[in-house]
N, C-alpha and C positions, 0 to 999 in steps of 0.2 A: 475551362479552356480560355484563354486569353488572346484575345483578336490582335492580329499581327496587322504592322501599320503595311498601308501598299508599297511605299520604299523602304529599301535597306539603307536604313544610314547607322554605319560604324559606330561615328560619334555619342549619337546618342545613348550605345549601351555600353561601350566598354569603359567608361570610367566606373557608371556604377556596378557594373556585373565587378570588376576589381577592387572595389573597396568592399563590396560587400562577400568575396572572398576571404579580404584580408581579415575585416572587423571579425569574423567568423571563426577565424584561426585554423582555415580551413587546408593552408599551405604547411601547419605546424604537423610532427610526424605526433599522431595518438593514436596505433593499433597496436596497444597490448599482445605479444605472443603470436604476430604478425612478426613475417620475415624482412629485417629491418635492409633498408635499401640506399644507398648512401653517393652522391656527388657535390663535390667542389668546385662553387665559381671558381675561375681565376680572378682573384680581387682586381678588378679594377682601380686605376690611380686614383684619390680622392680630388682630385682636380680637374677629373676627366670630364670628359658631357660622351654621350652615345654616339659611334659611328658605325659605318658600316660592319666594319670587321667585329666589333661589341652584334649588332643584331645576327648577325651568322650565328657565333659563336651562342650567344645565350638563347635560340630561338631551337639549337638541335639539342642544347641543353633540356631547355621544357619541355620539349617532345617526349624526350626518354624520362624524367618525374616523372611526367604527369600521367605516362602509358604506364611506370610502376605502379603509382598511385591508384589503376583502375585497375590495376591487377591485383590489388589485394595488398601491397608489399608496405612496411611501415616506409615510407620516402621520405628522405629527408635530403634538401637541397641546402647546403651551406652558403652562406651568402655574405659578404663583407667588402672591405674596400681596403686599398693598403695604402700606407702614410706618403709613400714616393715623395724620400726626400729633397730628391733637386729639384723637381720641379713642385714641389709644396712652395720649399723656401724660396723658392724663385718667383711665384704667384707672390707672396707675401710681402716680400723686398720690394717691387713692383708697385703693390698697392704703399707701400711706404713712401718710396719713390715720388709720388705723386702728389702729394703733403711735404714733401723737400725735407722726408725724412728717410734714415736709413739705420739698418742694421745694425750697425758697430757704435750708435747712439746708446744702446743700451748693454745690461749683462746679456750673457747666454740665456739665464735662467728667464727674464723678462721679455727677449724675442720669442724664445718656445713658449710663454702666456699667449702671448698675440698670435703664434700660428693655433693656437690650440681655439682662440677666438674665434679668428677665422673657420677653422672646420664648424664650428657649432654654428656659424653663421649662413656659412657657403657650399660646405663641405658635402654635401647629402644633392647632389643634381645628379647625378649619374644613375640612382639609386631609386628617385622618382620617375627618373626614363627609363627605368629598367624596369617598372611598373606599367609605362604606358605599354611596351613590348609583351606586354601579358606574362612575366616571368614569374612562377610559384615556385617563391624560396623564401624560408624559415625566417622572415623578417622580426620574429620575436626573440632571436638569437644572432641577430647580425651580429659579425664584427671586425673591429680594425686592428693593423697590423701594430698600433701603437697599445692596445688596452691594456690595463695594468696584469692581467691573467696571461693575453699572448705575450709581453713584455719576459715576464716571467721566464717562461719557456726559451726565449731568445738568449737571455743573459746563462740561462742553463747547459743549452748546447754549445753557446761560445766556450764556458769553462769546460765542459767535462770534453769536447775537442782538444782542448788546450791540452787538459792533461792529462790527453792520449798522446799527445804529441803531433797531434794531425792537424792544429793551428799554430801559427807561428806566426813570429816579425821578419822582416824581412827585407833587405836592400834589391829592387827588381824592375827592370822597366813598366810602365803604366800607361795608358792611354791618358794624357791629363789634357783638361781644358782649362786654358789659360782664363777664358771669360769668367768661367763659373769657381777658377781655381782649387779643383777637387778633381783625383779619378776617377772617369766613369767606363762602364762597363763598355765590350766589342757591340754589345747592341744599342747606345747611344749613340755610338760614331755611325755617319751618314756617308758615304763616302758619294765624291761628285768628281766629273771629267771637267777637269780646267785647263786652256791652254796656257802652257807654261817652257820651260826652257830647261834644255839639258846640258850642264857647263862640262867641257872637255880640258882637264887641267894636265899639268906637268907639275909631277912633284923631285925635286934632284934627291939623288942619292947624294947622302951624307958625307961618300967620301971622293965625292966632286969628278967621279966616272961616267954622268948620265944622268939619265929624267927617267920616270915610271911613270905612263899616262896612264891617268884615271879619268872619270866623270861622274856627274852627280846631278838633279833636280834641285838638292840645298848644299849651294856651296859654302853658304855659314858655318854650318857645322864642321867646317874642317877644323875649327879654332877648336876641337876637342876630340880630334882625330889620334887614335893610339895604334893603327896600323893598315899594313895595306896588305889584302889578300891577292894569291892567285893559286890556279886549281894546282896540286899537284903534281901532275899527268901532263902539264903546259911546259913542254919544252921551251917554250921561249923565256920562258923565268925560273927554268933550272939554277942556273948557278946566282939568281940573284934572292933565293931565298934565305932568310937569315943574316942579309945588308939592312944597314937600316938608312931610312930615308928625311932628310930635314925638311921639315916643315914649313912652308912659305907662312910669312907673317909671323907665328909664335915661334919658329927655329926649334919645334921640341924635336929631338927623334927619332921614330918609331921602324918598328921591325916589318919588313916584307915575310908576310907568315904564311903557312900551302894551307887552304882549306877548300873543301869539294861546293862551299860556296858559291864561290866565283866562276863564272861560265865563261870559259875559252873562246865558248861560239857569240857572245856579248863585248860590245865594243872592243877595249883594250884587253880583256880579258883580266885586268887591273881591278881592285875594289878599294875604296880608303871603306876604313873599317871606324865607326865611332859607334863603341857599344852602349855610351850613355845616352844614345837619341834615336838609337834606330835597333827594331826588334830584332830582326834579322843578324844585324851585327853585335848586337847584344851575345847572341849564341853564340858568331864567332871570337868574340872575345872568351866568350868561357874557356871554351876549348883551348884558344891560342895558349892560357894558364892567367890571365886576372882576373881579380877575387872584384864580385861587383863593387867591396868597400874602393876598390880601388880604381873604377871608371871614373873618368871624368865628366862633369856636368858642367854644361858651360852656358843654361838657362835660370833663369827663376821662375819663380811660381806663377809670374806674369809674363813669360816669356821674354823675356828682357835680358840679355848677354850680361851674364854674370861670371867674375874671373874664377878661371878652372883652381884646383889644388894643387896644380903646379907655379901659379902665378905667370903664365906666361902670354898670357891674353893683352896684347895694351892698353895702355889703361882709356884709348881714347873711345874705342870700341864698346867700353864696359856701360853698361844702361842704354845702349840702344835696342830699341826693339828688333828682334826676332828679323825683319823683311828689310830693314832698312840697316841692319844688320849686314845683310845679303848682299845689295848693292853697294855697301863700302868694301865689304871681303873681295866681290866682286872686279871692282874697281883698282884694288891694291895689287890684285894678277895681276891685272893686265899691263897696270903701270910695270910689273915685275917683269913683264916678258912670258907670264906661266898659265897665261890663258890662249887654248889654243883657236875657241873657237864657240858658238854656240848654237846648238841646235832647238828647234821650236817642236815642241814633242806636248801630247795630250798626257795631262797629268791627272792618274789616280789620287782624289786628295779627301784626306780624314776631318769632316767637320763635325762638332757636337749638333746635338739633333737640336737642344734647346739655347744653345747661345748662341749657333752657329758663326763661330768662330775657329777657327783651326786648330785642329788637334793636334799638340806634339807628343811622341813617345819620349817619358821623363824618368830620368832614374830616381827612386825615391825610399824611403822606406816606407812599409804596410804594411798588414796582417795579412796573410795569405791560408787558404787554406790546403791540406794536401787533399787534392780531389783525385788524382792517380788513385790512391789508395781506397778512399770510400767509390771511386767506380768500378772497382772490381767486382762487389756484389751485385749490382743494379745492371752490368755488362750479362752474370751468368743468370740474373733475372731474366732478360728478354732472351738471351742465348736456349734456357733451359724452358719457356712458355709460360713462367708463372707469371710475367708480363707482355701481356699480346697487345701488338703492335699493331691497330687499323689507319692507314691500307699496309701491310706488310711491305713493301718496298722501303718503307723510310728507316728499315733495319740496317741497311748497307751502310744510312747515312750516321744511322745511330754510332754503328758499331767503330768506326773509321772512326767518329771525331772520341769516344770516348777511351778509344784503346789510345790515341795521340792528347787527353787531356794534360792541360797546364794547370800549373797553378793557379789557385783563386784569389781573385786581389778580394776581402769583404771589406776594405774600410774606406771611406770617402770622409774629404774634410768638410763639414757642414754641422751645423748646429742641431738641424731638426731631422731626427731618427733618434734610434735605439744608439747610446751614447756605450762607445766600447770599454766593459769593465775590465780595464785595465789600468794599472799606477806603479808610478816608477819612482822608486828610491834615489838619492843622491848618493850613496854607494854601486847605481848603475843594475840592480834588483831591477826585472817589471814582474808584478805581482797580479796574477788576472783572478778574479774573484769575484762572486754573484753580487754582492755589497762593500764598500766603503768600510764597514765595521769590521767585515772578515778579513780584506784586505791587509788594516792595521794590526790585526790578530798577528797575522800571519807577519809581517815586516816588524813587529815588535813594538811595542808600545814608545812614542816620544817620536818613534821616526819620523821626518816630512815627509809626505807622500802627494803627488803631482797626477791627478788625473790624465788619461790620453784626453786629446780633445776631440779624436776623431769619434765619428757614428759608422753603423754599421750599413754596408750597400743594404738595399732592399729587398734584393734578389735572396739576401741571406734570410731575412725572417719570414721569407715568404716560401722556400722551401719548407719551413715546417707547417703548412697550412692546413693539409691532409688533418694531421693529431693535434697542434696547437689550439686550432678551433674547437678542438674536443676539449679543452680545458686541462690535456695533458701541460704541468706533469703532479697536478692535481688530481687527488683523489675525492671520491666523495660518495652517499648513498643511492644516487640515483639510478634506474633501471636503464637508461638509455641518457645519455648527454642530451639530444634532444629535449627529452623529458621535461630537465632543470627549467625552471624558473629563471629569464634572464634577469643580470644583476640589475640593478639602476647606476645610473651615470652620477660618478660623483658631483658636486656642488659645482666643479668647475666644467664639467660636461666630458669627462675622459672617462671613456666607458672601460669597466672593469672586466666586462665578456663572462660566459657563463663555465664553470667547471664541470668535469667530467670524472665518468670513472677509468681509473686506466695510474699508471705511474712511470716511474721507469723501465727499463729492461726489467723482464719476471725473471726469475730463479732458473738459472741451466740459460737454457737458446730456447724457449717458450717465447713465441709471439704474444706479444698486449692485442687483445680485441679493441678498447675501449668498448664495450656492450653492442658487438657487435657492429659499431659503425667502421671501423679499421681493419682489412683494408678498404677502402673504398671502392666501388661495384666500377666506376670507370671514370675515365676524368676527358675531358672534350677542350681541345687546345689549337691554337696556329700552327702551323709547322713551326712558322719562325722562334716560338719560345720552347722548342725541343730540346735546345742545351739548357736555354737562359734560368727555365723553371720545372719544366718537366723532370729531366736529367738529374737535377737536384734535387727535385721531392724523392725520386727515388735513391740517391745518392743517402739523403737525412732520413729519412724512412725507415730504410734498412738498416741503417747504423743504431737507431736510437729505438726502433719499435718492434725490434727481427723480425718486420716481413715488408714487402713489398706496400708502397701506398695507395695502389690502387689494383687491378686487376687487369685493366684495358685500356688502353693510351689509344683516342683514335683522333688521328690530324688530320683536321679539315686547311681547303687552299683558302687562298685570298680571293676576295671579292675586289674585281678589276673593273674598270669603264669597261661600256660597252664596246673599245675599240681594241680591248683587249692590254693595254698600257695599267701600270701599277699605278692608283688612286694616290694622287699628294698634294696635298694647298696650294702648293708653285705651280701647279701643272693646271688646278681650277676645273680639277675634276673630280672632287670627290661629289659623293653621293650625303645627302643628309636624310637620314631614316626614320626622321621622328617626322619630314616634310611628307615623305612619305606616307606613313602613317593619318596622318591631316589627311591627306588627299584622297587614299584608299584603304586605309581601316588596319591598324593591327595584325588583323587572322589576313590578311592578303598578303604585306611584304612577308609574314613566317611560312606562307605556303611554298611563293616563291622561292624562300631560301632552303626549304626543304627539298621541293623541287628538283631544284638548279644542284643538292649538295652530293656531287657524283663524286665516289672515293677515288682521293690521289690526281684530281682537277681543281682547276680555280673555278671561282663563276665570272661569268658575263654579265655585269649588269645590264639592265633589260628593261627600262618602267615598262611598257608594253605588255611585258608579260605579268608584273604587280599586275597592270590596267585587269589583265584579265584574267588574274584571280579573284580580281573585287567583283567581278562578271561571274566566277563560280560560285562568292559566296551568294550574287544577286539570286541565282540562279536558284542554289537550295531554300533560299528563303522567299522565293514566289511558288517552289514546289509544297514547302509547309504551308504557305495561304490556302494552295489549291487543295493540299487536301483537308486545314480545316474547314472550308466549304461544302467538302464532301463527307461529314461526321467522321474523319478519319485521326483519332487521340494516342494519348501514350498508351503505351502496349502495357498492358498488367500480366506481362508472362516475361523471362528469361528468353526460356525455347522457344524456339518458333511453333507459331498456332498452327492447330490443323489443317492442312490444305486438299484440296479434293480438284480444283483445279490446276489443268498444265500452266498457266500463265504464274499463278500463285507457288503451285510447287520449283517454278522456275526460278521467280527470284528469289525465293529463300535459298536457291543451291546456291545462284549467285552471288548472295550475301555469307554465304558461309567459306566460298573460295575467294572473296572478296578479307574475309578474316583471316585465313589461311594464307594468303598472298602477303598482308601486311604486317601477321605475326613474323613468315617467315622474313621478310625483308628489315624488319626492325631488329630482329634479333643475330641479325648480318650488318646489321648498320648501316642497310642501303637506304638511305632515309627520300632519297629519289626515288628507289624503288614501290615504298612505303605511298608516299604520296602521289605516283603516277598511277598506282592501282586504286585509289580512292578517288582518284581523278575522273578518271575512265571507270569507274562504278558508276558516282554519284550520277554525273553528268549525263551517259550516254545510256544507260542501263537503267536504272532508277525513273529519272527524270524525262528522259528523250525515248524512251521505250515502255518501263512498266507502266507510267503515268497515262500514256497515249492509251495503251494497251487496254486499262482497266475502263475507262471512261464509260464505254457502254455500262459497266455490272454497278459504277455506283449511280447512274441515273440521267435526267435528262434535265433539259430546261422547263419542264413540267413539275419536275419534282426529284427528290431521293431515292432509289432503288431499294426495296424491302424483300425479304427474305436471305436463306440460306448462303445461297451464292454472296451476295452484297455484305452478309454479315462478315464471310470468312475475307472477302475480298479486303474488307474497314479492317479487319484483325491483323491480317497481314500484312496490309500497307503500313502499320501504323508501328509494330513488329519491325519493321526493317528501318522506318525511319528512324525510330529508337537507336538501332544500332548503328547507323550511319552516323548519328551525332556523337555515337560514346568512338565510333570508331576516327571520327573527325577530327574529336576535343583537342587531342595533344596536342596536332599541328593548327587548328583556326579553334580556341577556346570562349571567343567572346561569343560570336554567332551560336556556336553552336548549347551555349549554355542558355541562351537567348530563346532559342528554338524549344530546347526541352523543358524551358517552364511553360510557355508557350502551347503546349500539346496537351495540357492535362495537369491536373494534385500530382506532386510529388511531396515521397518521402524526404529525398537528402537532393542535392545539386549534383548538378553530372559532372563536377570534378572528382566527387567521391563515388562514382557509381561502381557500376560491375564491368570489365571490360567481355564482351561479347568471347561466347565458346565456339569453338569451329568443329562444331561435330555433326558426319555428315552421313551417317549411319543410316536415314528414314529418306535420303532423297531419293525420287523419281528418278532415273538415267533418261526415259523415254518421254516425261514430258519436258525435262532438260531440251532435251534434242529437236523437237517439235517448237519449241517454239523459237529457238536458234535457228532451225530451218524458215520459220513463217520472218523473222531480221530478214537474213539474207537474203531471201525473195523479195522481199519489201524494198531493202535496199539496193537491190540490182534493180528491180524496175522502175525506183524514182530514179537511180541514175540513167538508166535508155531514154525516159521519159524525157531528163533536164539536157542530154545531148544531143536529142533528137528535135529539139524546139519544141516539145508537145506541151500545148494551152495547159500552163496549171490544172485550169477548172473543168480540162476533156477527161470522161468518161470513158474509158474503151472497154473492151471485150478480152478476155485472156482464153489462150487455145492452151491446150496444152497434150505435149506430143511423148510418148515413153513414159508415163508414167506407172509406175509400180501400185501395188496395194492402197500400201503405205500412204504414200504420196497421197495417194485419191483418197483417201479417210483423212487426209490433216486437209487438203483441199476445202473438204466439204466440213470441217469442224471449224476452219479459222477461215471461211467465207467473208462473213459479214465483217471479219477485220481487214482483210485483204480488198472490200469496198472499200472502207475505208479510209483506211492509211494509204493505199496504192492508186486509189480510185480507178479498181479493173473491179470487171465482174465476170466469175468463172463462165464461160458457154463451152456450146455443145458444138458439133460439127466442124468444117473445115474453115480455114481461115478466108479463103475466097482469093480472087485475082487483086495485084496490088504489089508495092511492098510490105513488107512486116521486120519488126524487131525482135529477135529473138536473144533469150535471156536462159541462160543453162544452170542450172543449181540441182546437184548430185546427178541422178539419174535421169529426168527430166528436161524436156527445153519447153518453157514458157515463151508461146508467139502474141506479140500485138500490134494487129494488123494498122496499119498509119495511110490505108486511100484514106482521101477524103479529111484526112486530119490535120498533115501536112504536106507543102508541096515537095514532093521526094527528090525533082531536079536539082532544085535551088536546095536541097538539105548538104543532097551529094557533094553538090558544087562548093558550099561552106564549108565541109569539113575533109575537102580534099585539098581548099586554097588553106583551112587551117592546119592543116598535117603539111602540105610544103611549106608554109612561115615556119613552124617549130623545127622541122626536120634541118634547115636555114641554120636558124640562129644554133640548134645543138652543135650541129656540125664546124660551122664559125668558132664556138668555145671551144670544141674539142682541138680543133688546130692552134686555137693560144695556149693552151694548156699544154697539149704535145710538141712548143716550143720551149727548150731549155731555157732561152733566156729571157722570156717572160716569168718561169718558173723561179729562175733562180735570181733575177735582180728586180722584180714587181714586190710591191711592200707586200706582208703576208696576207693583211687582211684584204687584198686585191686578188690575190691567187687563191682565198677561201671563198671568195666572194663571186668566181667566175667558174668555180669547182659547185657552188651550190646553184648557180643561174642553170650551168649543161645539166646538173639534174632535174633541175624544173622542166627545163624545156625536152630533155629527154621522155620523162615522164607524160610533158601535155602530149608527141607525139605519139607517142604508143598510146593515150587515152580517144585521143581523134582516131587513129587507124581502129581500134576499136569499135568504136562509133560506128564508123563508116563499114566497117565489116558486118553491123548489124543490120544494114540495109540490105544486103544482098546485091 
């Protein structure tokens, strides 16, 4: 047994208690002929560092290993990082930048040397924070979204998409960022309320009958305006549908067309329609009948007014930027007479997340993928159960967006990614093929052939994470992908990733296992990446592995400020979780966030409540002092040891509904639930009760208690703390691995132990009961006592009135504890003149008499002046509260905050009237 120091400090053990996990390989999956059990990080950016939303996320992750792992199960956590190429390349430019160099200084081939530098240099921080987090995942198989094995797979699914026909080129609007000059995805775009202006124009009719007012937020873009909508059903623009309208400044023009667009109950009920800049209008143009080759773009790729394919742009206009653009189109109204006016109106506005710069919708060409198509299957996945949705509500949201999917833009123009194998012919051929060498094949020997320059979004290679990481679509001898021996990183440090067994589609519609790791057992994600990544592992999954990727999709909320507002660097509210951790220990912040993690809710952040789980784990680890002091070691049994006492047979029941409560809550995925019942064990039951409780049977300040009783009492204690630690692990690992060497020789570490059985077959019902009943007496009379002002250190007499059998045999059995703990001592006879407290628990009322102890006047008089103060201020909130207009224009966290005061103070008066009713 190894002497535990008097304070708990964090620090000192969880680095080493983690490396010497790691060096152990004790997170690597090796139970032979054990049911293999399988979860996927969400890679993380390699440019990332840990935030809040990363400790959520990876903290209910370890929970669930690491309870597989005690359960017997082969676990295997995949773990890696993915290349995120805009913001890689945008890190790397930056640091170039800095040296007053840049990017287009060199080839392509020589910038991707230097980001690949960079990673080997920088690239690995996320990855040692996800280490301080306590996270056990297969670090001997990491891998990244770039390694020459998932590489493989990437360039595989682009072709064999292709030609199925479900990837294509394509001319189609994009969310493009002018700063960063590449498409990025609806989840890069930020969108922010800017005050801005809403231009009300006159456009004439062409054949000089009239004006059609419209209006617009950008009135630049009318310089590639190809129509004007209004609803059908708008009599007011009956007869002028099918006029066409000339165009101030370019004179193009364009047709007044009916589409259900345009809202009659919205200004003019008028829309200018420019399908090359605006999404929305983009569809109406389809409809109206042009083909996207034939919208007009009147940007460049730096947002800079570029002349349309009609040439009718002037040429003075042509290279001004995008805004200043604005205010000359602007300007030329007005001098025209065609502006009628302008209104100052809050503008929804599209900015990039990382150059923050403004996003315009650019028409362009791309790869697109058809996601309609592959979400059909992954739709009657969740439809039919074979993918379960935790919390079920976020089905609604599933189904809605995926039954309305769009097209998938996969290509971005940048250098560093998976570069799209595709080449085009100067006969106007694009030839997409896994290599250069097939491509030629294919196009014919002599031909030129011109690589795309684009690379593929990230979102694309990281849908195949699930089976990529397996080493699909690599075959090979091993019994488990795990198994394999990770490769070594070539010479230039680009890791090659480990193979797997498994290949393509099998023979018929046979699912690939890969050796049992596919599908994966469940995958643990943001709401927010439900379309971005989730939607698409299932989407690739099904299409390339015929089955589902995982089994159980369960979406956790976000972790919000404590004022309830979404966490963002401008706002100077995030949280930092690794400060955290410094402060109060690892196994604290992941209690917390198990805690706190209620299905289908955000969390609150809270330090406070961190403060006081670093206060639970103080807690258990001055209860393991206490009882090495008391010869109390690790338990050499599974089962629970023989018990012959009620106190002893009690917590063993305890500990076993205590197993049972957190089985059933972990395998519901109430990981709140899980944790509040280990909370409320440890603490109050364990600690605050059996501890108390046993104190006489292991001895005194004279010495150790010897015999029978003391022996079973050491066995028992020692039996439960055992399982309290395996039942702890998943959610606080460091402490409690701390603890269990701690206690005694061990075999193996309690990351590999046995998780505890919940079999309740040999318990006592009646000493259960007996000693629940000796609680609640205990704790009704320290509470009369602490309301009644009774001297800590006074001794009273307990009467007691109805009593049963029953009652008078636990009386007389649990005496000397009821000295005490309660410090009453049971008598005989009547209470005497006076007043008395009296306390009712089942059949029985317990009186203790208070002459002589307290002054009863002055008691009355305190807690009937503290019953009108309470009674006051309830009353007082209840009237702000059942005013509507507090209700409805007081900010919310005012009106939750005056909703939880009337319950305190509702509460303190019923606890005084109480009180005061036990005076008589």
């Amino acid at each position: 047994m190894t002497e535990l120091a008097k304070t708990f400090d964090p620090a000192s053990i969880e680095q080493r208690w983690y490396a010497h996990w790691e060096e152990r390989g004790l997170f690597h999956p090796a139970r032979p002929g054990a049911e293999p059990w399988t979860i996927v990080n969400p890679p993380p950016n390699v440019t990332g560092s840990l935030h809040i939303g990363h400790a959520l996320d990876n903290t209910l992750q370890d929970i669930l290993v690491r309870h597989a792992r005690l359960k017997g199960k082969d676990a295997l956590w995949v773990v890696g990082t993915d290349h995120a190429g805009i913001a890689t390349q945008m890190v790397v430019e930056r640091q170039m930048a800095l040296k007053q160099d840049k990017r287009t200084n060199y080839t392509r081939e020589q910038f991707i040397d230097k980001v690949w530098e960079w990673k080997a240099e920088s690239g690995g921080q996320i990855t040692q924070q996800l280490r301080r987090l306590g996270c056990s995942m297969d670090w001997a198989n990491e891998r990244f979204t770039m390694d020459e094995g998932f590489s493989k797979a990437v360039l595989k699914v682009f072709v064999d998409l292709h030609k199925e026909g479900l990837l294509y080129r394509d001319k189609r609007l994009v969310n493009w960022d002018p700063g960063l000059g590449t498409a990025i995805s609806d989840l890069e775009v930020e969108t922010r309320e800017l005050q801005g202006s809403f231009w009300h124009l006159k456009y004439p009719l062409a054949d000089g009958t009239g004006f059609i007012h419209v209006a617009t937020t950008r009135p630049e873009t009318m310089l590639a305006d190809m129509a004007v909508a209004v609803h059908p059903t708008d009599e007011r623009y009956a007869t002028l549908i099918g006029k066409m309208v000339r165009l101030p400044i370019t004179g193009r023009e364009i047709p007044i067309v009916a589409d259900e667009h345009a809202d009659p109950e919205l200004g003019s009920g008028a829309v200018k329609i420019t399908p090359g800049h605006d999404f929305n209008d983009f569809e109406v143009g389809k409809r109206a009948g042009f083909k996207a080759s034939d919208m007009l773009n009147m940007l460049d790729a730096t947002a800079k007014v570029a002349q349309t394919a009609d040439g009718l742009i002037p040429a003075d206009l042509i290279g001004l930027d995008r805004f200043d653009a604005r205010t000359r189109v602007v300007a030329l109204l007005d001098e025209a007479g065609l502006l009628e006016r302008v209104e100052d109106r809050v503008i929804q506005t599209p900015y990039g997340d990382r150059s923050g710069v403004v996003i315009e919708p650019w028409l362009t060409d791309q790869w697109y993928v058809d996601a309609a198509t592959l979400a059909k299957p992954a739709i009657e996945a969740v439809r039919s159960g074979k993918i379960k949705i935790v919390p079920k509500t976020w089905e609604k949201t599933f189904f809605n967006w995926m039954e309305n999917i769009q097209p998938w833009c996969v290509s971005r123009q940048l250098w560093w990614g998976h570069r799209i194998p595709a080449w085009y012919a100067d006969d106007g051929r694009i030839i997409v093929a896994e290599s250069e060498e097939e491509a030629q094949r294919e196009a014919g020997e002599g031909v030129p052939l011109r690589r795309d320059e684009d690379v593929l979004d990230t979102w694309f290679s990281s849908a195949l994470w699930p089976f990529a990481t397996m080493g699909w679509p690599d075959v090979t001898a091993h019994p488990h992908p795990s198994a394999a021996s990770p490769l070594p990183p070539s010479p230039d440090g680009r890791g090659k990733g480990p193979a797997a067994e498994g290949g393509g589609k099998g023979e018929g519609d046979d699912p690939i296992q890969l050796a049992g790791r596919y599908p994966n057992d469940i995958l643990i994600s943001g709401f927010d990446i439900l379309f971005f990544w989730d939607a698409r592992m299932m989407m690739q999954g099904l299409h390339f592995m015929g089955d589902v990727p995982f089994k159980t999709l369960y979406l956790h909320g976000l972790v919000r400020a404590s004022d309830g507002q979404k966490m963002s660097k401008s706002k100077g509210n995030t949280v930092d979780p690794l400060g955290l951790i410094d402060q109060y220990g690892a196994d604290a912040l992941r209690f917390f966030m198990a805690a706190m993690e209620s299905q289908g809710r955000d969390i609150k952040m809270d330090e406070s409540r961190v403060a006081g789980y670093r206060n639970f784990a103080t807690k258990l680890w001055n209860a393991t002092r206490f009882c090495q002091a008391n010869g109390i070691a690790a338990s050499t049994t599974r089962d629970a040891p023989p018990a012959t006492l009620a106190v002893n047979k009690w917590i063993i029941a305890e500990t076993v509904e205590t197993v049972q409560a957190v089985d059933l809550a972990l395998a519901d995925l109430r990981f709140d639930g899980a944790a509040n019942a280990l909370y409320h064990f440890v603490w109050n039951r364990f600690c605050d009760w059996y501890l108390e409780l046993i104190k006489p049977l292991l001895g005194t300040a004279d010495g150790p208690a010897i015999g029978a009783e003391a022996d079973e009492t050491r066995a028992v204690a020692g039996w439960v703390l055992d399982q309290i630690l395996v039942l702890l692990h998943p959610f606080m690992p460091f402490i409690t691995e701390e603890l269990w060497h701690a206690g005694g020789a061990r075999d193996h570490e309690l990351i590999v132990a046995h998780w505890p059985g919940a079999d309740a077959r040999s318990l006592d019902a009646e000493a259960v009961k007996e000693i629940d009943w000796l609680i609640r007496l205990v704790s009704d009379l320290r509470t009369a006592r602490t309301e009644l002002n009774v001297p800590p250190g006074a001794r009273m007499p307990l009467h007691v009135r109805d009593a049963s059998a029953q009652t008078a045999e636990r009386l007389a059995r649990q005496a000397a504890a009821l000295a005490r703990l309660a410090r009453v001592d049971v008598a005989e006879g009547d209470v005497g003149a006076g007043g008395a407290a009296q306390v009712v628990v089942d059949e029985a009322t317990f009186v203790l008499p208070l002459a002589g102890v307290i002054d009863l006047d002055a008691e009355r008089a305190r807690l009937a002046k503290g019953v009108a103060a309470a009674e006051k201020e309830r009353d007082a909130l209840a009237a702000r509260l059942g005013n509507p207009s507090f209700v409805e224009r007081a900010k919310p966290e005012a009106v939750e905050k005056a909703r939880a005061d009337h319950a305190d103070k509702a509460a303190e008066a019923e606890r005084l009237h109480a009180a005061l009713a036990r005076l008589g």
